[in-house]
Backbone as a chain_set.jsonl record, in Angstrom:
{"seq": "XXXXXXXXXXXXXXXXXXXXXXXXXXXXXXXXXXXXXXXXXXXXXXXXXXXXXXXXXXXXXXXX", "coords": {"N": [[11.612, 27.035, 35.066], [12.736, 26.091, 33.051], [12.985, 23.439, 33.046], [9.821, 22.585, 33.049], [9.484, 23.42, 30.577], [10.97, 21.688, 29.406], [8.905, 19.282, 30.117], [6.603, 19.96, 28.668], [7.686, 19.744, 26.297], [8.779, 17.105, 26.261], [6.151, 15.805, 26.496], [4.588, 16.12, 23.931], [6.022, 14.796, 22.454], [5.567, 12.119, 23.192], [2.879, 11.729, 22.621], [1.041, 10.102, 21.143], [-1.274, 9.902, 20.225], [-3.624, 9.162, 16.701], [-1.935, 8.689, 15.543], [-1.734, 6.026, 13.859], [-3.5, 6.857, 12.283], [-2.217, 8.297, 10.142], [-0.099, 6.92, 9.83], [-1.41, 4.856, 8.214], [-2.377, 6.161, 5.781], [-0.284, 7.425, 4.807], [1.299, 5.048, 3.879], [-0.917, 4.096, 2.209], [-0.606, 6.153, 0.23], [2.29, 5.274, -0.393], [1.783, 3.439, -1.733], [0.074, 3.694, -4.058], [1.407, 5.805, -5.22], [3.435, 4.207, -6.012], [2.051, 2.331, -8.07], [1.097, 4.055, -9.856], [3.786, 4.518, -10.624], [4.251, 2.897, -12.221], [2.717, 1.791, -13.49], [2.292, 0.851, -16.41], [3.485, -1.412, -16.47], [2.521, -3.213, -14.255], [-0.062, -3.205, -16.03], [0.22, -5.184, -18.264], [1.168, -7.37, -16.724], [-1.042, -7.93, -15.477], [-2.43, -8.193, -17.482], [-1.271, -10.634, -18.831], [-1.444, -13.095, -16.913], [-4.403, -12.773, -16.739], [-4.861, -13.968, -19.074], [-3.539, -16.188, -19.044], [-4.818, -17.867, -17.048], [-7.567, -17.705, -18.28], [-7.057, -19.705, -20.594], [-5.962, -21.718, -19.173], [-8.425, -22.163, -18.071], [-10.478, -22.658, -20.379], [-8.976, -25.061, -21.794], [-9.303, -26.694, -19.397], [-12.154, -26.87, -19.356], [-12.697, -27.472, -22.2], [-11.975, -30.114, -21.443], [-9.953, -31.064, -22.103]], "CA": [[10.953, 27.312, 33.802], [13.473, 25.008, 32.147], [12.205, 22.128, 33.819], [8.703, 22.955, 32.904], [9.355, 23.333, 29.09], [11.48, 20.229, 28.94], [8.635, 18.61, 30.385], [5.758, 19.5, 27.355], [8.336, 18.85, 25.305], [8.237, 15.225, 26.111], [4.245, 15.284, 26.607], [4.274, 16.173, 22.648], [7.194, 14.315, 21.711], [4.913, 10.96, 23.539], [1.441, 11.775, 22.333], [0.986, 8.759, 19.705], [-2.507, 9.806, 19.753], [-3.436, 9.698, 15.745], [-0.372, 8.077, 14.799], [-2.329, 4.924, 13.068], [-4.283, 6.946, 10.909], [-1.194, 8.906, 9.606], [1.087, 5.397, 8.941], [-2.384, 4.055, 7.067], [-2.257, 7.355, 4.998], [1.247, 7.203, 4.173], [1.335, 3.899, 3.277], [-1.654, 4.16, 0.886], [-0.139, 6.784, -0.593], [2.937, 4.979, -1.264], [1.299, 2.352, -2.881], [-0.72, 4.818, -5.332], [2.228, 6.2, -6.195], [4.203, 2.957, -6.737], [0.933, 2.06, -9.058], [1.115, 5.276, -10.762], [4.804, 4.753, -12.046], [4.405, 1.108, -12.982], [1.191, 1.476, -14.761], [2.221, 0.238, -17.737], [4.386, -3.043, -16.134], [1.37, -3.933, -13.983], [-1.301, -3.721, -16.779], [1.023, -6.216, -18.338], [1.395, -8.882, -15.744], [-2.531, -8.751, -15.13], [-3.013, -8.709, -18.66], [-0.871, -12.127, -18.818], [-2.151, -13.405, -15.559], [-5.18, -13.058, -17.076], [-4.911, -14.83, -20.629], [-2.984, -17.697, -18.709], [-6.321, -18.185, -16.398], [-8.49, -18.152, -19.572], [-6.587, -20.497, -21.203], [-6.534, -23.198, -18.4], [-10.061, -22.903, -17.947], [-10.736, -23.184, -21.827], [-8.801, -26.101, -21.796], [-9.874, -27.62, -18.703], [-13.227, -27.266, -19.847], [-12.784, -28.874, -23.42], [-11.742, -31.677, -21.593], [-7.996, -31.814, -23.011]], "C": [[11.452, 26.367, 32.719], [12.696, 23.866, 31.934], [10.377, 21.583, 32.619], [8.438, 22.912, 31.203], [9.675, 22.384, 28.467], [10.356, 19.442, 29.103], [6.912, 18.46, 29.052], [6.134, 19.455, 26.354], [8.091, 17.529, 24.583], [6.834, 14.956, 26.031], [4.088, 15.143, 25.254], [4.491, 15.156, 22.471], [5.995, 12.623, 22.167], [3.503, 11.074, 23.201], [1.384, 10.922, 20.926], [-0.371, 8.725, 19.491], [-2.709, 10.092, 18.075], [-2.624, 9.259, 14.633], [-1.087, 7.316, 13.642], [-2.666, 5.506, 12.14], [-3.005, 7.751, 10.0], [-0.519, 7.854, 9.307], [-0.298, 5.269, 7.826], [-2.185, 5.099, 6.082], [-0.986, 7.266, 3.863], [1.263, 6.023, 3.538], [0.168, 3.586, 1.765], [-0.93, 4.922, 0.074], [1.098, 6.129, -1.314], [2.632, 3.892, -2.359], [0.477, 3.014, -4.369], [-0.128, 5.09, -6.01], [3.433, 5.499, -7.067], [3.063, 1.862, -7.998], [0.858, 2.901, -10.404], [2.426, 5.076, -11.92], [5.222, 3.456, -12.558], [3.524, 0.994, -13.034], [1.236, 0.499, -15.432], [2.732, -1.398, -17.288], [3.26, -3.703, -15.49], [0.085, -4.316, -14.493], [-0.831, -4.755, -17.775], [0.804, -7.14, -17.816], [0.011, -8.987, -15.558], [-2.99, -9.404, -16.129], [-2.911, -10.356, -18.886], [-1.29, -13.057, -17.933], [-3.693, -13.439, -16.401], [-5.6, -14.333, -18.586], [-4.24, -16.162, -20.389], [-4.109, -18.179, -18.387], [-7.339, -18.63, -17.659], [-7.803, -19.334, -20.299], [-6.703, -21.442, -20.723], [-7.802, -23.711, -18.372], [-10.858, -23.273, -19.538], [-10.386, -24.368, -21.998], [-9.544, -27.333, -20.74], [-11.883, -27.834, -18.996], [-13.591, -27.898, -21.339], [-12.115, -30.181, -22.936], [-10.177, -32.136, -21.668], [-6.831, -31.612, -21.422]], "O": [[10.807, 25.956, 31.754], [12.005, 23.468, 30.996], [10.082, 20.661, 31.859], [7.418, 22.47, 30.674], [9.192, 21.994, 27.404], [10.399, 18.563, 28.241], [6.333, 17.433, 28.697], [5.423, 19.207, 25.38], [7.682, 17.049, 23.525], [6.399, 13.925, 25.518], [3.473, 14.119, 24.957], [3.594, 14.332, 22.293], [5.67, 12.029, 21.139], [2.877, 10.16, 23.739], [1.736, 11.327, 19.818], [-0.867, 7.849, 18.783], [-2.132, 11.118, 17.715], [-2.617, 9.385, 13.409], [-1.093, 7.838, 12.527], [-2.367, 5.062, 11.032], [-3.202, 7.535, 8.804], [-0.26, 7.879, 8.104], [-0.128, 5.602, 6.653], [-1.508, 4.556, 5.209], [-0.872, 7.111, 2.647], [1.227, 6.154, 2.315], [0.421, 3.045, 0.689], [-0.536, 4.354, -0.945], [1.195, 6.24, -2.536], [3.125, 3.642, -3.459], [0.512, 2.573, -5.518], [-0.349, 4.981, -7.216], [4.06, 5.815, -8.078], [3.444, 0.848, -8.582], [0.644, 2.555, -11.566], [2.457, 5.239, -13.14], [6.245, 3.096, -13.141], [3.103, -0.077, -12.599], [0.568, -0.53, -15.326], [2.284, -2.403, -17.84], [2.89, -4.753, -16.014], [-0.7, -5.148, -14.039], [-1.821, -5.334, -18.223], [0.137, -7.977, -18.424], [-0.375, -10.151, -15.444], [-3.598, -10.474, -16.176], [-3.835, -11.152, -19.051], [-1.547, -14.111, -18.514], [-3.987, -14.609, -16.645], [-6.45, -15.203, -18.777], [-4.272, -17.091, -21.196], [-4.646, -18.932, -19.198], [-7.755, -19.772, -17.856], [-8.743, -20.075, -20.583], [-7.362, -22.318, -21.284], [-8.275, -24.839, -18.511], [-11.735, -24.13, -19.646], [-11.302, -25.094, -22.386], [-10.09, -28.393, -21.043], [-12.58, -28.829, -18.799], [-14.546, -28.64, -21.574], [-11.766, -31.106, -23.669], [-9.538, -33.151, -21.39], [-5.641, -31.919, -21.487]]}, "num_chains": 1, "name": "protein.A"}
């Protein structure tokens, strides 16, 4: 009976059916929530990121 219990033990313990979509899950999530508490620092850096971009292409299109 031992035997027998040890053995769907392991059947669980090896069923990786599923797995993938549970890492993708997790992983979104941590990114959501690493978005969430650096809001403010990342609307920042796009902001700048952005106003650099405009600027090159302003320039490179007057020419200078």
């Amino acid at each position: 009976m031992l035997t027998a219990f040890r053995k769907q033990i392991q059947g669980v313990w090896r069923n990786e059916e599923g797995l993938g979509m549970l890492e993708m899950i997790l992983i979104i999530a941590v990114i959501v929530i690493i978005a969430v508490i650096f809001r403010d620092q990342l609307k920042g850096i796009v902001q700048s990121l952005l106003g650099k971009a405009k600027s090159k292409t302003e320039s490179f299109m007057d020419g200078n």
